[in-house]
Structures are given as C-alpha cells and as structure tokens.
C-alpha positions in Angstrom: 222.4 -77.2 -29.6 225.9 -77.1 -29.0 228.3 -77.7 -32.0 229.4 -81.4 -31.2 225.8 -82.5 -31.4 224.7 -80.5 -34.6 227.8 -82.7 -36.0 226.6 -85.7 -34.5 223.3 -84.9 -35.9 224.3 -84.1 -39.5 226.6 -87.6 -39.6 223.4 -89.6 -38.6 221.2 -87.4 -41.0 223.6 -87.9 -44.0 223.9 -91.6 -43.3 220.4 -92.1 -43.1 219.5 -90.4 -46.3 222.9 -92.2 -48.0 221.5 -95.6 -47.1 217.9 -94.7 -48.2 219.1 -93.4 -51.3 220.9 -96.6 -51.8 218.0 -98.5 -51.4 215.9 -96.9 -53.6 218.8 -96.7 -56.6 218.8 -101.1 -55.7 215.0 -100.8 -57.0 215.1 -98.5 -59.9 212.6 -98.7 -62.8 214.2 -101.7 -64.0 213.3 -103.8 -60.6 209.9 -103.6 -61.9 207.9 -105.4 -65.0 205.1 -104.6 -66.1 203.3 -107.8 -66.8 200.2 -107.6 -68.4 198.4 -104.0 -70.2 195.0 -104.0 -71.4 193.5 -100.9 -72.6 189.8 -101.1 -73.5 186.9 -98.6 -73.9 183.4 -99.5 -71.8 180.2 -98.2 -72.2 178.5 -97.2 -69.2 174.7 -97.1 -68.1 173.6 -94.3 -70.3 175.9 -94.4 -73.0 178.9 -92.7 -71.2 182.2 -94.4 -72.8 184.9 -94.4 -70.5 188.7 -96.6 -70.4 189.4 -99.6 -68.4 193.9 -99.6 -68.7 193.9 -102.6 -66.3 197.6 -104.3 -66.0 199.2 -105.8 -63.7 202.8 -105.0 -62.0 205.6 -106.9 -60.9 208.2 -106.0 -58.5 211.4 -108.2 -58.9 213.4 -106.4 -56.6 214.8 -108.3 -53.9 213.0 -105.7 -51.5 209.6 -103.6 -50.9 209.1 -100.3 -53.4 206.6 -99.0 -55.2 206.8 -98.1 -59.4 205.0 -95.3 -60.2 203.3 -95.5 -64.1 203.3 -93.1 -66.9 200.4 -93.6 -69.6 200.6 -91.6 -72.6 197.2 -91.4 -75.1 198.4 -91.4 -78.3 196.4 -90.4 -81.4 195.9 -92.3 -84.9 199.6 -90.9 -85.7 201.3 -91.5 -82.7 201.3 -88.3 -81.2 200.7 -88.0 -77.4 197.7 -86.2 -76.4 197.8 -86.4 -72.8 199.9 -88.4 -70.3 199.1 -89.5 -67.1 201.0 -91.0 -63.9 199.9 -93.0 -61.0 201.2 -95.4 -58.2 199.3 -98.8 -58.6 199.7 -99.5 -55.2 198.9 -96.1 -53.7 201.6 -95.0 -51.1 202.1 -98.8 -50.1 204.8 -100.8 -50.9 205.0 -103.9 -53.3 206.5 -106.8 -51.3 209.6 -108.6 -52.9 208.1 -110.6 -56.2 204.8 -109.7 -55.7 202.6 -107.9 -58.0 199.5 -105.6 -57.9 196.8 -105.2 -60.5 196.0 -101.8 -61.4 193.5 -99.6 -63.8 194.5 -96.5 -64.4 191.5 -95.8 -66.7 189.7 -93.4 -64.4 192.7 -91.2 -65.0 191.5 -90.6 -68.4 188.3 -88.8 -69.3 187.0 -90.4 -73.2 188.3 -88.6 -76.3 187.3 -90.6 -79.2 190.7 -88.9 -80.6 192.8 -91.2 -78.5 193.7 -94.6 -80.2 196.5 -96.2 -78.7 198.1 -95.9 -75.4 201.8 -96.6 -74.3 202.6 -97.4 -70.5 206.3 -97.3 -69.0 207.8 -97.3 -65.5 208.7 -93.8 -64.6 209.9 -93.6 -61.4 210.3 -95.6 -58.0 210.0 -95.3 -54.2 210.3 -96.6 -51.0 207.7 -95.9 -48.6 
C-alpha cells in the first residue's frame, strides 16, 4: 500500500469512527428511561426461590441504540452486595421511542441477604 492510499485510508477510517462516535454521544444514558422496575422474589417448583427484576425500557432518542443496565443488590443497610449488568435488548437495537421489557432476574442467584435493589442506565451503544 503505497503512502497516498494508507492516507486516504486513515481520513476515511477517522471519519467513520468520528461520526460513529457522534452518534453514540447523541444517545447517551440520558436518551434512555427506564420506565417501569419491579423486583420480586418467586418460589419455584420445589421450593427454589429465585428474582423476577422485570422493567421495562425506553429509548427517547431520536435514533436506534441500545442501554445497557446495571443492578446493584443492596442489603437491609444499603450496602451493595453484588452488581450486575445486562443489555435488555441483547445486541439489537431499540428503535426510536420504542421500548423493550426486560428481567434481569436470572442474573441473580437468591441470597435471602439481599433486600433492596437499585437499577440505573450505565452505558450505551449502537449496534
């Protein structure tokens, strides 16, 4: 690859990723609202409790991204035991105003110690 081309190739490279990276800043954690949370235990067929953190989430962004969720478990005082992240919508945008349920539940394995869990919007892509 002669040196004219590597240039050529850079420029395109660099404008690519400038415009990508604008797109992505346009739909920041903000873009996104988290519309409903509903953490609940469940008893399973032979006694097994386990979490159900259904929710549902809304992207108000004028354009298709994904929000990926952080879940913090939280004991009696408020201290975090474990936190957890996951993309509602797997590696699939959310279309412009359009939501997707989600439960993160399976994420969490039971610990009778956990009493309280907080959700928040921790980061954001374009697919």
């Amino acid at each position: 690859m002669n040196t004219k081309m590597l240039v050529m190739t850079l420029t395109i490279a660099a404008s690519l990723a400038h415009v990508a990276g604008n797109a992505v800043a346009a739909c920041g954690p903000d873009a996104f609202k988290i519309e409903s949370f509903e953490p609940s235990e469940k008893t399973r067929a032979g006694g097994r409790k386990v979490y159900s953190l259904k929710g549902v989430l809304v992207n108000t962004c004028a354009e298709a991204a994904a929000a990926e969720l952080k879940i913090d478990a939280k004991n009696d005082d408020g201290q975090i035991l474990r936190t957890e992240t996951g993309w509602p919508a797997g590696s699939n945008n959310i279309a412009a105003g359009a939501s997707a349920p989600f439960d993160l539940g399976p994420l969490f394995r039971y610990d009778d110690k956990i009493k309280y869990f907080g959700i928040s919007i921790s980061n954001t892509k374009s697919w």
